[in-house]
Every structure is written in C-alpha cells, then in structure tokens.
Backbone bond lengths (Angstrom), bond angles and torsions (degrees), N, CA, C in turn:
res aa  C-N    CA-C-N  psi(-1)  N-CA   C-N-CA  omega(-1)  CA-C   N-CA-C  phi
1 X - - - 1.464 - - 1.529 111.09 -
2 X 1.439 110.73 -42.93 1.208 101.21 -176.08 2.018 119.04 -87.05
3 X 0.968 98.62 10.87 1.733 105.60 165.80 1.194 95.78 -117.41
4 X 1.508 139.98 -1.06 1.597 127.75 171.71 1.829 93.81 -77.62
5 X 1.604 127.25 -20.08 1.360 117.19 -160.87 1.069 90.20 -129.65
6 X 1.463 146.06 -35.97 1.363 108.54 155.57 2.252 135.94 -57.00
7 X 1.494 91.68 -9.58 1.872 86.78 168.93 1.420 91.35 -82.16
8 X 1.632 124.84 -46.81 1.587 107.88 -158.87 1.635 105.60 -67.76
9 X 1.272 122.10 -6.57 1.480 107.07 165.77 1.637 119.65 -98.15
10 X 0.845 121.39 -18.26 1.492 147.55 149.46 1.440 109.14 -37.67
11 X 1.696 117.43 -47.54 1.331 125.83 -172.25 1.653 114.70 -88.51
12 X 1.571 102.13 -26.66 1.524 121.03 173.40 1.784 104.32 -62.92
13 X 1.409 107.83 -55.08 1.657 94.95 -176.02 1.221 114.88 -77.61
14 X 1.388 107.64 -14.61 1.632 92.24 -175.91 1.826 105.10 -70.19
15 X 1.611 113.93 -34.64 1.394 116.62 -165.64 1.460 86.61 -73.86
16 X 1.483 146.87 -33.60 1.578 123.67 -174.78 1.847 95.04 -82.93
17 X 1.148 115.36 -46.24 1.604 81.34 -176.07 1.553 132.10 -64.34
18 X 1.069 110.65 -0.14 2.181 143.36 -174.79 1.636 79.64 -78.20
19 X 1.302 117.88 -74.19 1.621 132.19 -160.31 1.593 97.99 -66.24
20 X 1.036 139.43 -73.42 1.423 128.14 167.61 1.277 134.86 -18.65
21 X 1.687 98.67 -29.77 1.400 99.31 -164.02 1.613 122.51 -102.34
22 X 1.436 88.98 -0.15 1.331 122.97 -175.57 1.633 108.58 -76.64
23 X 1.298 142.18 -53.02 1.506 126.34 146.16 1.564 106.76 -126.04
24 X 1.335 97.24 155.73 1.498 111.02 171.59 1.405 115.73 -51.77
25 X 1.365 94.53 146.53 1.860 102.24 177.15 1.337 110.92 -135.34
26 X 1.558 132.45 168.43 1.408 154.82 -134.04 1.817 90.16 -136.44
27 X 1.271 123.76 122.01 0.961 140.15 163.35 1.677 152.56 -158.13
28 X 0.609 102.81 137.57 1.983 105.85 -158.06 1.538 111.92 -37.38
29 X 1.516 90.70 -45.95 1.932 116.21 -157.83 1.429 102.33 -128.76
30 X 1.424 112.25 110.60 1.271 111.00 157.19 1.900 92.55 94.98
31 X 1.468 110.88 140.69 1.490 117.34 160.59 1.540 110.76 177.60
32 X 1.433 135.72 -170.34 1.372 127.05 171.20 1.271 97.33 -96.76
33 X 1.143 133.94 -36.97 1.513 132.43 173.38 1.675 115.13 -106.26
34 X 1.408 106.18 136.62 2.053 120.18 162.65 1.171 85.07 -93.13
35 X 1.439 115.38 125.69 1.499 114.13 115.14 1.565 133.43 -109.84
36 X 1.187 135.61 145.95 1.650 136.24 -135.17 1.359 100.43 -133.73
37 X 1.741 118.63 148.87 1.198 123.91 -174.42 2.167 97.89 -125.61
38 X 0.870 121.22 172.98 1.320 115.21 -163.91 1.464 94.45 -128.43
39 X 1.343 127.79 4.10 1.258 121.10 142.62 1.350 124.60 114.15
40 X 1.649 115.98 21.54 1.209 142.26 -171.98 1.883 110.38 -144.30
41 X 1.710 101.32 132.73 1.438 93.65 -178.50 1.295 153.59 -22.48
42 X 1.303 119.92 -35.55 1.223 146.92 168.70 1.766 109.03 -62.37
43 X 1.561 85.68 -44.94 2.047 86.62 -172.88 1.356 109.43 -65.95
44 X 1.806 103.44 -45.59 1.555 109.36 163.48 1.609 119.96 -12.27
45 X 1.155 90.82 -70.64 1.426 113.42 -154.15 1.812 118.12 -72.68
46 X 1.631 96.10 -27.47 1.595 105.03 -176.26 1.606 97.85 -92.04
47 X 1.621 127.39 -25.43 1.509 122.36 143.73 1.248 117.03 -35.82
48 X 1.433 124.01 -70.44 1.459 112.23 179.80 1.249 122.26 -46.43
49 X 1.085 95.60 -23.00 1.963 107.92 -171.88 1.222 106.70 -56.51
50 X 1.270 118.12 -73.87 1.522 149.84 167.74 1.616 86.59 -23.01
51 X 1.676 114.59 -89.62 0.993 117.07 -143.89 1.876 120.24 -70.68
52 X 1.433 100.69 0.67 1.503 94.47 162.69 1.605 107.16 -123.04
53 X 0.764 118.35 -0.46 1.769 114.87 149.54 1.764 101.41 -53.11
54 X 1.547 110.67 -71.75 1.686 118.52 -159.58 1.962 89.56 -48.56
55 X 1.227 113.50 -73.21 1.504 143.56 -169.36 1.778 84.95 -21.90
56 X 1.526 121.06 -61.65 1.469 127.32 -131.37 1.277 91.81 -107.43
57 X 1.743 130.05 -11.19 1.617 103.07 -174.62 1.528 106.76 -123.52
58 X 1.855 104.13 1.98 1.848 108.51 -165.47 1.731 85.16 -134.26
59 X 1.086 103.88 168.02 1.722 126.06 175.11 1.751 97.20 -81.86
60 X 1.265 120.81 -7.78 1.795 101.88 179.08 1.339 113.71 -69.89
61 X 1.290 107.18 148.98 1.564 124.58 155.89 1.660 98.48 -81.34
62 X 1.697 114.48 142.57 1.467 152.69 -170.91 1.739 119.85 -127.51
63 X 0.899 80.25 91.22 1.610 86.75 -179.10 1.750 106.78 -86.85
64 X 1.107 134.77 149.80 1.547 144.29 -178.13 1.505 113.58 -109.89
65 X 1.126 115.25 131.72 1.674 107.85 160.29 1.179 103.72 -152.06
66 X 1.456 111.37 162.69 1.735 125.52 -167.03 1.904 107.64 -118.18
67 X 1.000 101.07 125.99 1.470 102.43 174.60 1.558 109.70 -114.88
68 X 1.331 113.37 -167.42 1.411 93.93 -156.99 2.535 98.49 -136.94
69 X 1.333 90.40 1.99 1.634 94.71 154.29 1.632 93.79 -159.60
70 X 2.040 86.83 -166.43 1.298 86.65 174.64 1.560 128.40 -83.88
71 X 1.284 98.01 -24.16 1.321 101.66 -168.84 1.483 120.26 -57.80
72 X 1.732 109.04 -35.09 1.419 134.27 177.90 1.739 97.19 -60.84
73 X 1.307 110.74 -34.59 1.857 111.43 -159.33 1.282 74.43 -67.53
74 X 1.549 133.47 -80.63 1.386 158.04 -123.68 1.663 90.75 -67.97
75 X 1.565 116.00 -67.92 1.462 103.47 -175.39 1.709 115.46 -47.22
76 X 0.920 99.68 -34.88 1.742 118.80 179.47 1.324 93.21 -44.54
77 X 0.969 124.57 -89.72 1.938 140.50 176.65 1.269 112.79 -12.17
78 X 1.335 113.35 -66.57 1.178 139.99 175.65 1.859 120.95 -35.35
79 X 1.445 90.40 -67.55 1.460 113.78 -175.96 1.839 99.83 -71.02
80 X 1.396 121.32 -24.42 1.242 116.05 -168.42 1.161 143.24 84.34
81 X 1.764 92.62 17.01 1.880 105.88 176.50 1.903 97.59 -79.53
82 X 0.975 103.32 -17.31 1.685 95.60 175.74 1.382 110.15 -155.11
83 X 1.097 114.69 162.11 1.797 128.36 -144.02 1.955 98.20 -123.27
84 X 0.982 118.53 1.21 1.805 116.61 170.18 1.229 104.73 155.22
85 X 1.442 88.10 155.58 1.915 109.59 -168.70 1.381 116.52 -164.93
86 X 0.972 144.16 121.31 1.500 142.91 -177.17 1.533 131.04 -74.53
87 X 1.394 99.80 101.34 1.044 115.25 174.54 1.752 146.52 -65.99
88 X 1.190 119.52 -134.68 1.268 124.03 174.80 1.532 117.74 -143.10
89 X 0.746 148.15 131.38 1.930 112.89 163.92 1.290 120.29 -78.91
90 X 1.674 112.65 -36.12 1.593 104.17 164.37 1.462 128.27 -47.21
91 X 1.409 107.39 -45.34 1.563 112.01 168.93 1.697 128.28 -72.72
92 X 1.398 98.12 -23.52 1.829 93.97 177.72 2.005 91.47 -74.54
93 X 1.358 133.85 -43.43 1.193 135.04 -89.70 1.744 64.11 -120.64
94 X 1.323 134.55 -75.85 1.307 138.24 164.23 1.547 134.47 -40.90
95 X 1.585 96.76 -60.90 1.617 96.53 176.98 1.642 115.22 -72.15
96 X 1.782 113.35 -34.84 1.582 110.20 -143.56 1.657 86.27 -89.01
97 X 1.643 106.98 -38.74 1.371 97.42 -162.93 1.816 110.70 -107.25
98 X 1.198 87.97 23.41 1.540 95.76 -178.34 1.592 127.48 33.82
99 X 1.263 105.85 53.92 1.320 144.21 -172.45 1.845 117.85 -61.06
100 X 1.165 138.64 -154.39 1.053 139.44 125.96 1.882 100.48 -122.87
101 X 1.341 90.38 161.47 1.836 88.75 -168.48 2.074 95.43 -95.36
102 X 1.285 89.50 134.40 1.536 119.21 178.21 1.886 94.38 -101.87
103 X 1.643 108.59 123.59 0.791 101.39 178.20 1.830 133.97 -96.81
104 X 1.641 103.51 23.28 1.594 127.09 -166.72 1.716 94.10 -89.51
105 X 0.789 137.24 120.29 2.120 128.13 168.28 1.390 86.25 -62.25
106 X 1.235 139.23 -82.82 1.364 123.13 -123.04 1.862 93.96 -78.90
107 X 0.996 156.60 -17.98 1.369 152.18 112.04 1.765 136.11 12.95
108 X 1.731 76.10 -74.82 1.495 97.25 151.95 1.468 125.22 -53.29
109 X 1.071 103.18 -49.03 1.643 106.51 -160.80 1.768 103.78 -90.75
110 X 0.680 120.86 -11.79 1.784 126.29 161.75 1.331 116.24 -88.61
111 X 1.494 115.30 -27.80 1.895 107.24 170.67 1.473 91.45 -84.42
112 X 1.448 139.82 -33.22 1.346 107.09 -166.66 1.439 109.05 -86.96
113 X 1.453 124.44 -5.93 0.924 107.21 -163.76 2.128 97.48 -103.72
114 X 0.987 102.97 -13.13 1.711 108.66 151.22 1.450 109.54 -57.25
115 X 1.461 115.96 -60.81 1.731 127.48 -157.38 1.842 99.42 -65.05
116 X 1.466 125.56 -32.67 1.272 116.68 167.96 1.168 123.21 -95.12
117 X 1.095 125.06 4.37 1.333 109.22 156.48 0.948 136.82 -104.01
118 X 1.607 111.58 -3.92 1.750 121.91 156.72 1.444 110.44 -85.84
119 X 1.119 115.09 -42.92 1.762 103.32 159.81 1.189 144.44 -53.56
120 X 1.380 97.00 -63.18 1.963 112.96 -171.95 1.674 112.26 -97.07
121 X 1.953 107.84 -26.71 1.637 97.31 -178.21 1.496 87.91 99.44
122 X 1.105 127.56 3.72 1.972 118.08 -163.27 1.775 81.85 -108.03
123 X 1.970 86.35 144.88 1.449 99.05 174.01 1.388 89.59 -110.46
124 X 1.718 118.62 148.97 1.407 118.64 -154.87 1.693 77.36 -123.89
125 X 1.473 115.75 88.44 1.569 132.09 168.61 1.868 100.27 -26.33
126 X 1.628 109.22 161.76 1.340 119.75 165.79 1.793 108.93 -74.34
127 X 1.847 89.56 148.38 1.726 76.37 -170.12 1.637 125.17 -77.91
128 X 1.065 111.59 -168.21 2.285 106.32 -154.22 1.671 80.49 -91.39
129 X 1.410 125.16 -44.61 1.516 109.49 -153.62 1.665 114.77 130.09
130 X 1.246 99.80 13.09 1.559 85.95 157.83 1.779 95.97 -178.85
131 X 1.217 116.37 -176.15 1.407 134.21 -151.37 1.343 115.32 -148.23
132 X 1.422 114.74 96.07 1.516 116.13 168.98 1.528 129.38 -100.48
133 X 1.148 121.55 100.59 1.711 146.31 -177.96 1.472 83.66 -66.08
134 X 1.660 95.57 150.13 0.768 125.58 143.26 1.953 121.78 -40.13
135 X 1.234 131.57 125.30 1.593 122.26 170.15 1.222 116.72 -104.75
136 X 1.159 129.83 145.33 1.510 124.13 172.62 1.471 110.25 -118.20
137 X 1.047 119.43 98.21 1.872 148.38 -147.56 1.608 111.81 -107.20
138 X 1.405 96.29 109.15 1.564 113.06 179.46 1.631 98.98 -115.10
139 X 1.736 105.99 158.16 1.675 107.46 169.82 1.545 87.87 -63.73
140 X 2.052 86.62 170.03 1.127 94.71 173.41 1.609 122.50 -93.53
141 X 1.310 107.04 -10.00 1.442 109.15 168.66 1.318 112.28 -65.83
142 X 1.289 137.50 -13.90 1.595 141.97 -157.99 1.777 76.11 -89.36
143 X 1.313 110.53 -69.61 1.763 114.81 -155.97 1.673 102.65 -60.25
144 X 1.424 123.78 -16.39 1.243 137.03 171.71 1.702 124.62 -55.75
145 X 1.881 89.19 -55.35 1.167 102.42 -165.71 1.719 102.83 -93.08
146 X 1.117 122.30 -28.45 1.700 129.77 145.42 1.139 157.81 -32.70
147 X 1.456 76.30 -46.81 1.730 108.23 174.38 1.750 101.42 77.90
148 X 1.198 108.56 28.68 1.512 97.88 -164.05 1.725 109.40 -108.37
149 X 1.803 98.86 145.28 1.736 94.71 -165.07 1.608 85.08 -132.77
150 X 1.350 113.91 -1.74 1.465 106.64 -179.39 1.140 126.47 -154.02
151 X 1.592 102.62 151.94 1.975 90.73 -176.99 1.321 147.41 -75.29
152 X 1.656 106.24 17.96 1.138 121.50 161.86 1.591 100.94 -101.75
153 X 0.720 143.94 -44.15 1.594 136.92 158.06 1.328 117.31 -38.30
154 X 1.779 116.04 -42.08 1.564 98.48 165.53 1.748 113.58 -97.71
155 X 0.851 111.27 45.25 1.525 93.70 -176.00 1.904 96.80 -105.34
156 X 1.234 117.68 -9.66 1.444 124.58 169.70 1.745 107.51 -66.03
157 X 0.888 93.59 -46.98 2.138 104.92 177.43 1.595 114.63 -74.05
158 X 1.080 108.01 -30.35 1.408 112.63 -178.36 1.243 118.35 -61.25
159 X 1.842 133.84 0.10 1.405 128.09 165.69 1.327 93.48 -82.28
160 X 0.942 134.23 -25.95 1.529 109.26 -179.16 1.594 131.23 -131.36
161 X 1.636 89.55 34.74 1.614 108.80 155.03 1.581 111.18 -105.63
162 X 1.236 117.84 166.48 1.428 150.23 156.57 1.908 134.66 -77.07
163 X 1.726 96.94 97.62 1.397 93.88 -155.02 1.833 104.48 -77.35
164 X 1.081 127.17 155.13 1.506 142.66 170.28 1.370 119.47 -120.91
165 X 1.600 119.45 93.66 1.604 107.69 -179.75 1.574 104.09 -136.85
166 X 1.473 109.27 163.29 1.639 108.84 167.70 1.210 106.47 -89.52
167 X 1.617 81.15 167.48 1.097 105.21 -178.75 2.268 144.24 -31.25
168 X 1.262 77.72 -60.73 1.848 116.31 164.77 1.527 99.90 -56.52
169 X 1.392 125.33 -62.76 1.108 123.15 -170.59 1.419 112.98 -73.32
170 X 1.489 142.13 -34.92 1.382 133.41 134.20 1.173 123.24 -9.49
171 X 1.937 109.02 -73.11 1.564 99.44 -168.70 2.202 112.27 -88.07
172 X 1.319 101.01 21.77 1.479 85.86 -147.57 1.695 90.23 -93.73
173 X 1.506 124.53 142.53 1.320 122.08 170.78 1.744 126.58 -56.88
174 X 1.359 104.26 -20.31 1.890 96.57 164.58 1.754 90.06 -105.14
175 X 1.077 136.60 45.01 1.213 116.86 156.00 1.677 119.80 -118.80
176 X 1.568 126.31 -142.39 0.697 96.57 -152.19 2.101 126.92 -90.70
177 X 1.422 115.73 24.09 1.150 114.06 -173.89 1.944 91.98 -93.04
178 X 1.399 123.26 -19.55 1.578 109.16 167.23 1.578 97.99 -93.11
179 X 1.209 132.34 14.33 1.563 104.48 159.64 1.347 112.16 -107.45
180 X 1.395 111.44 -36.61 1.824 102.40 151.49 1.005 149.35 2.05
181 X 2.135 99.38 -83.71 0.957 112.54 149.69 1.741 145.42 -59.46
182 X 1.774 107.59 -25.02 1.252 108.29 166.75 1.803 135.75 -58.41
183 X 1.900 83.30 -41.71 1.515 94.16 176.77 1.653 113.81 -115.70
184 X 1.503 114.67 46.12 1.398 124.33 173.91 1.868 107.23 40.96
185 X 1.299 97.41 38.04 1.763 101.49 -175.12 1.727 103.38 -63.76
186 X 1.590 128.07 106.68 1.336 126.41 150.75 1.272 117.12 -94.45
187 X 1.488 116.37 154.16 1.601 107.91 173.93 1.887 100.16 -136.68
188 X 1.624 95.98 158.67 1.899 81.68 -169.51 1.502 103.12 -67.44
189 X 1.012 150.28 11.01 1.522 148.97 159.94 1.557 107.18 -147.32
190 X 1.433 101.35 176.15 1.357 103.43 -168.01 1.456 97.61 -87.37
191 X 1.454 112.45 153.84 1.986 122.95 -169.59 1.187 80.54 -48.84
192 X 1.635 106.28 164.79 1.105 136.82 149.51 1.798 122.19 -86.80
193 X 0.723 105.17 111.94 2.136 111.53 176.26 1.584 105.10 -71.29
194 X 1.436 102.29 103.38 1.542 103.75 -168.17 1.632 99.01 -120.42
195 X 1.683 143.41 162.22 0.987 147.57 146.63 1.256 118.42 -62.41
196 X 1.447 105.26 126.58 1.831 125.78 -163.69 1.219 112.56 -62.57
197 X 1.834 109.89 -2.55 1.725 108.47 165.64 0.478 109.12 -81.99
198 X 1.440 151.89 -34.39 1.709 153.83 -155.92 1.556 104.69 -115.73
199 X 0.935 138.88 4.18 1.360 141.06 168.00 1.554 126.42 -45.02
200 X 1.087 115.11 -46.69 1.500 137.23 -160.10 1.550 99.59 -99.18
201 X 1.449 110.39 -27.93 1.498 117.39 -178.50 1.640 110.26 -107.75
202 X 1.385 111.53 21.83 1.636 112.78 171.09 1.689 89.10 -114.03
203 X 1.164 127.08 -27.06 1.467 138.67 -177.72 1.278 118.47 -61.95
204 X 1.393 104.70 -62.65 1.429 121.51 159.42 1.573 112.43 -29.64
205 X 1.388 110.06 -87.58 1.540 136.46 162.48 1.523 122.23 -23.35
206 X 1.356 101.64 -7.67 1.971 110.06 -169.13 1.308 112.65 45.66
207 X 1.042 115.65 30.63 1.375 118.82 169.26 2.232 124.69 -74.52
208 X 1.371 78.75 -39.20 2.138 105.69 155.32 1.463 98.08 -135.09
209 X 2.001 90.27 172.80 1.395 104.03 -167.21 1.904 96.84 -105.05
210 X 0.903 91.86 -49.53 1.566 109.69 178.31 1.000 116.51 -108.68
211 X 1.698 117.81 149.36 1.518 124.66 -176.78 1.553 99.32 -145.47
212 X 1.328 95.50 -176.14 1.801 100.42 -162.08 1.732 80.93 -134.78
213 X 1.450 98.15 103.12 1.762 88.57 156.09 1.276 119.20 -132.91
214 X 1.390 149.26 -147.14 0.983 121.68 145.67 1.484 134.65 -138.10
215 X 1.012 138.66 160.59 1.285 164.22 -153.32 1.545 125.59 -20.23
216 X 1.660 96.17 -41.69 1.465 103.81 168.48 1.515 118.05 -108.92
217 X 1.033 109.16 25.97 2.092 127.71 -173.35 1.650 96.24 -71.31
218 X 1.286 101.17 130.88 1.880 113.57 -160.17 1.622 79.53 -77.07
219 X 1.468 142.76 -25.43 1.311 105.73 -165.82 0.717 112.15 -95.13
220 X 2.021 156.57 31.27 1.353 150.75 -142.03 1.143 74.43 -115.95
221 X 1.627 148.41 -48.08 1.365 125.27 -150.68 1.388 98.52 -107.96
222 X 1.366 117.81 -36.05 1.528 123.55 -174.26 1.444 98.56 -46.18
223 X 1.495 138.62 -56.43 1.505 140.33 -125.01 1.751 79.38 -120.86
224 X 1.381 131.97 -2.91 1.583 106.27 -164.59 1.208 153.36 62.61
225 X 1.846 85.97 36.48 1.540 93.28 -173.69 1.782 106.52 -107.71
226 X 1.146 105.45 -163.39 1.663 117.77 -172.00 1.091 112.68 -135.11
227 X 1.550 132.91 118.85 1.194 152.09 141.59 1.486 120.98 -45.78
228 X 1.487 119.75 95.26 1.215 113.80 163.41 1.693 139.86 -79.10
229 X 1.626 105.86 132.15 1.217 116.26 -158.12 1.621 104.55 -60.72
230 X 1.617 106.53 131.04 1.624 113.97 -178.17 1.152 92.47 -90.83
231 X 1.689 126.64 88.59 1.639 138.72 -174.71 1.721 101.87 -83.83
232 X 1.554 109.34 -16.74 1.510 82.92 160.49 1.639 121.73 -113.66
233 X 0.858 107.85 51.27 1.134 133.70 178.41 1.910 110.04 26.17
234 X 1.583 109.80 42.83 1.590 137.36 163.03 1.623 101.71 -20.26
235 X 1.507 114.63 -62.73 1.513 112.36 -129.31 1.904 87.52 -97.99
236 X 1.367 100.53 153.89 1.620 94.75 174.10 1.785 104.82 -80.39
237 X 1.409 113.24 -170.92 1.242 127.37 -178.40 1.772 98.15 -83.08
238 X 1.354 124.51 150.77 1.185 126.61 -145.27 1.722 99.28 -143.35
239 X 1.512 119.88 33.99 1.320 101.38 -172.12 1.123 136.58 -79.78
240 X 1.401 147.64 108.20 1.702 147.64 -171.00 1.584 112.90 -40.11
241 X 1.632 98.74 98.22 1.276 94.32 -174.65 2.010 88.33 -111.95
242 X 1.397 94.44 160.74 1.438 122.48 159.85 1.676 129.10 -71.80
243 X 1.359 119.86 100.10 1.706 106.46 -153.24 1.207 97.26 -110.01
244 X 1.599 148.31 111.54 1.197 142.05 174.38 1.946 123.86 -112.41
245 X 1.212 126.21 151.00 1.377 120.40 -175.81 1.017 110.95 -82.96
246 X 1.543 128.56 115.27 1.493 157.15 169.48 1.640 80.41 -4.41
247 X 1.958 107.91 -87.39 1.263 102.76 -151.76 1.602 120.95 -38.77
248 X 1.572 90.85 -60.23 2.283 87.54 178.30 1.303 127.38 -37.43
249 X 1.921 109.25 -29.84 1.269 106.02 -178.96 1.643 116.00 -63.95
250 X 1.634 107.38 -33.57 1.074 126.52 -145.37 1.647 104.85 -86.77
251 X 1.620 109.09 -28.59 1.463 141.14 159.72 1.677 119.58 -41.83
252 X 1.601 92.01 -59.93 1.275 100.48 -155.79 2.056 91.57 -134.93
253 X 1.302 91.47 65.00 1.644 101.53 164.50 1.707 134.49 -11.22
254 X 1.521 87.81 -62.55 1.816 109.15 167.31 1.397 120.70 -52.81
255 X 1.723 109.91 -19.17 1.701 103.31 -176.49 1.291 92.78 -97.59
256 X 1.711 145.15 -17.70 1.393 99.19 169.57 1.723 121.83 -76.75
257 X 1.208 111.97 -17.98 1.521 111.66 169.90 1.237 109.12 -66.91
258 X 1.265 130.12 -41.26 2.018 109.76 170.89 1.374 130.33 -70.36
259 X 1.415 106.48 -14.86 1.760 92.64 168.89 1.091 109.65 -109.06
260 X 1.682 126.25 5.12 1.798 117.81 161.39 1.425 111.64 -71.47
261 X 1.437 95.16 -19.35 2.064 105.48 171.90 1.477 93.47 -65.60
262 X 1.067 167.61 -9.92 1.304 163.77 -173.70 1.648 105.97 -106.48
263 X 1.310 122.85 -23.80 1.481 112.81 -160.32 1.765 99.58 -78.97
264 X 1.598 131.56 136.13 1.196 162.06 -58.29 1.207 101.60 -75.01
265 X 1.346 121.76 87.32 1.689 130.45 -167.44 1.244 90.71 -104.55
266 X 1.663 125.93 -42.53 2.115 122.73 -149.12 1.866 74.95 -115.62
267 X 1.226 96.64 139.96 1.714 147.05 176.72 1.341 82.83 -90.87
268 X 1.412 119.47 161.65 1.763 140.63 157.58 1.358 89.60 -52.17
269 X 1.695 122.93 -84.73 0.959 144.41 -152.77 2.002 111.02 -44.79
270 X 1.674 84.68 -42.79 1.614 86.46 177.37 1.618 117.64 -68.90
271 X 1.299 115.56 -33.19 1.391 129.22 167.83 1.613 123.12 -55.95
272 X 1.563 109.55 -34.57 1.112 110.06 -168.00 1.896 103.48 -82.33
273 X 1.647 108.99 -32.84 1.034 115.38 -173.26 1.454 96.50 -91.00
274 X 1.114 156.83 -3.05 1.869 140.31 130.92 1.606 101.15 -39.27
275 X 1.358 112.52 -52.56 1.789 104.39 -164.05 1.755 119.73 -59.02
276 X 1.598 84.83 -33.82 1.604 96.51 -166.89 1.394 109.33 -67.70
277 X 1.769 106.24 -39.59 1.486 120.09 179.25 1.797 113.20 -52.27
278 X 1.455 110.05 -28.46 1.179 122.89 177.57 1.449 114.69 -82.48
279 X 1.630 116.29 -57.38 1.225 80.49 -157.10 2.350 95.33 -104.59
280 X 0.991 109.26 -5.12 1.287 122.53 174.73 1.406 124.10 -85.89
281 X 1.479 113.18 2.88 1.884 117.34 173.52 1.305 88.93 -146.44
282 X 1.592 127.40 -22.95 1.548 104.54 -179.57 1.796 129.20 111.34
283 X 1.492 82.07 -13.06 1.253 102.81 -174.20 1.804 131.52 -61.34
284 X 1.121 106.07 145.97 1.470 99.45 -173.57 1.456 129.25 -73.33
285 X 1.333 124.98 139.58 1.381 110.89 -158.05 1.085 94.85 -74.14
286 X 0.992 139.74 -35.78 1.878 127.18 -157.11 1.972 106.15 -93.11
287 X 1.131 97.89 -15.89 1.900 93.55 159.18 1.275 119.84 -82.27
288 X 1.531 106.24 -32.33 2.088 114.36 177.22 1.643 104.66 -73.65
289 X 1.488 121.70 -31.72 1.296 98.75 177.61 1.494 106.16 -99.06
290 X 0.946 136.15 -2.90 1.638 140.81 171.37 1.535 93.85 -53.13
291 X 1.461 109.68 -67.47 1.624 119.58 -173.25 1.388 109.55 -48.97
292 X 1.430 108.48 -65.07 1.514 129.38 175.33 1.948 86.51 -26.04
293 X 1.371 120.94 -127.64 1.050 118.96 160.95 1.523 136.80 37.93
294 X 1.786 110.69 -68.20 1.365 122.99 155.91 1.393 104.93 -32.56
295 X 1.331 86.62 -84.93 2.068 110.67 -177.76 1.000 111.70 -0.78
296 X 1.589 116.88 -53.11 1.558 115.20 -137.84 2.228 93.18 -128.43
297 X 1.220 95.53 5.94 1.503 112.85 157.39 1.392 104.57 80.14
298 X 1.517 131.12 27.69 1.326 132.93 -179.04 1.489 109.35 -86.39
C-alpha cells in the first residue's frame, strides 16, 4: 500500500512538472529566470514587461524582485541573484562605470555596451524606444507667473524657493551637485532629501519649489506641472535599455530572442501613459502591461 501511494504521488508531480513546463509562468518565489525592478513605478512596470514577455514566449519560470537603486540592481546582476533588469545608459554609463557623460546616445550606448561586457559579462540588450531624463519640476503657476521654461531662467528665483530631491539624485555624480554647479542653482536652505513617493505631493502642497522627477512620470501632465528645459544640455542621454547576464543568455537561448521582441516597442509618450494608468487611476500593473503588450501584438 504504501509504494501503491508513494508511485501515485510520484505520478502527480511528474504530471505538474509535464504541465508547468508547458508555458512559462510569473512568480514571487523561486523561477529559472529574476528579473528586477530598482524600486520606482516605471521599474515596476518595465519588470512586468520583462516578466511576461519571458513567461509568454519561452517555457521559463520568472521570478520578480524589487531593489531599491541602481547600484543595488547592478551589484545584484553581477553577483547573480538576478539575470536582467532595465536600465538606463546615462545611469549605467556615469554612475556604474564612472564615466564622464558623452552627450551623443548612440556613442553612449556602444561604449557601454563594450564596457559591460569586458567587465561584468552583461549583454547591454538593444534599446526599448524611448528615454527618460532626469526632470526638474516646478508648479505650473510658478512657470506662469515667471514666465519660466528653463533652468537657466529659473536659477534667478531659486534663492528663494525650496529644493525637493531623492535621495540617489543627491548623491549621484550626473545629479544634482553637477547641475548646481552648472546652472549656479542656490536655494534659501539646503534641498530637502525626500522619498520619490511623496515628492510630487510635497510640491503640490508648497511644501518645496522644485523637484527632480523624471521625464516620463504620469503626473507632470496629469497634476499641471512644468518641466524645465535642461538648455545646457547637463544630463547625459538616458535610454531604457534591457541588461542581461551573458551566461543566462547563453543558458537559455530563447530569452535573448524575447526581449529583442521588445527593442523600440514603448514611445516616451507610451511609457508615460503606462505610469499614469498606474499610479493616477490605480491601475494594476500586470493588467496595464498585459494590454500594453496586446497593443503592440506580443
């Protein structure tokens, strides 16, 4: 009896691992592939990306995890707790490789994608299709009553506004202590280091004058604010690339053909309106990129 129910359980996993193996799946714990978000809406969302592209076009299981910068994503990569995550090139290209910033993308994006793969083993994927900068975000009544469209136009007002930035962007070398100095930025106290959830809603609130968000953030147009023009052209080129480890690619063949199915599919515009859908109606990330996805026939 008891080897009549140990084969029939024997026969049970074999028929779920048969059924498992049959398409890829999305899961918390455990998968053949991580892919990782760095811990802000947008990353959310280009995680999901990843992870129902891999899920929907290969037999792997995809496990998700959230980190909380880049550097943490990047060591992550590296060390091999996770196998791809979407990056930046301004940010690998400046912060990871401690670069000086070249302000050409396609430049950029061929030295970094040389510079990681003699370093780290990382293949630096083709980019998705659009580019999120850094923003430097005033109400719009301020740019109203100013007349101001740029940050040399506000850097005269800025003694007696109130700065709002994160963390990362504080300590980061293209952030804000070289734009400071580029555009003589003073503020009547020193910024405040605020969490990038509450940012947009200390702004609102007049609580700061300026904030640092960025470029494709669903609330810049939703809430009526203004993006000031980086007229000296400070910030490097910023394109969302796909960064994966040589070996996994090399492992599991089928995943570099599913996320080159992604390379320049999302527009700014399409990106910005995934974010807004998220965090400005509420919506769930894994129904906005399901749709997303449809759309574009993946």
């Amino acid at each position: 009896m008891k080897r009549f129910l140990a084969l029939c359980l024997l026969s049970f996993a074999l028929i779920v691992t048969l059924a498992s193996c049959q398409t890829g799946k999305i899961s918390s714990v455990g998968g053949d592939i991580v892919v990782a978000s760095k811990g802000f809406t947008e990353q959310d969302i280009l995680s999901e990306l990843l992870a129902q592209q891999i899920a929907a076009t290969t037999n792997l299981k995809v496990e998700q995890r959230r980190f909380t910068s880049a550097l943490v994503t990047h060591n992550a990569l590296v060390a091999g707790k996770i196998d791809a995550y979407v990056e930046y090139t301004g940010t690998a290209f400046v912060t990871i490789l401690k670069q000086k910033d070249i302000k050409d993308p396609k430049i950029v994006y061929e030295k970094l994608k040389q510079a990681y793969a003699q370093k780290f083993n990382l293949e630096v994927m083709p980019p998705l299709g659009f580019e999120n900068t850094f923003a430097m975000v005033i109400r719009g009544e301020d740019a109203k009553r100013y007349n101001l469209k740029t940050l040399s136009e506000a850097a005269q007002y800025t003694p007696q506004w109130r700065g709002g930035f994160g963390y990362e962007f504080m300590e980061r070398e293209d952030g804000f202590p070289g734009l400071a100095k580029t555009y003589n930025l003073r503020f009547a106290q020193s910024p405040r280091i605020m969490d990038l959830g509450l940012i947009y809603r200390a702004l609102l609130q007049k609580q700061v004058d300026m904030i640092n968000g960025n470029s494709t953030d669903g609330q810049i147009s939703r809430l009526g604010l203004v993006v000031l023009k980086d007229d000296k052209q400070y910030f490097p080129p910023y394109q969302a690339v796909a960064i994966a480890r040589q070996q996994t690619l090399q492992k599991y063949p089928k995943l570099r053909t599913a996320i080159s199915q992604l390379s320049g599919k999302i527009s700014a515009d399409e990106m910005q309106q995934m974010n807004y859908l998220v965090e400005g109606e509420l919506r769930d990330i894994k129904e906005v990129v399901s749709e997303f996805r449809k759309s574009k026939g993946l």
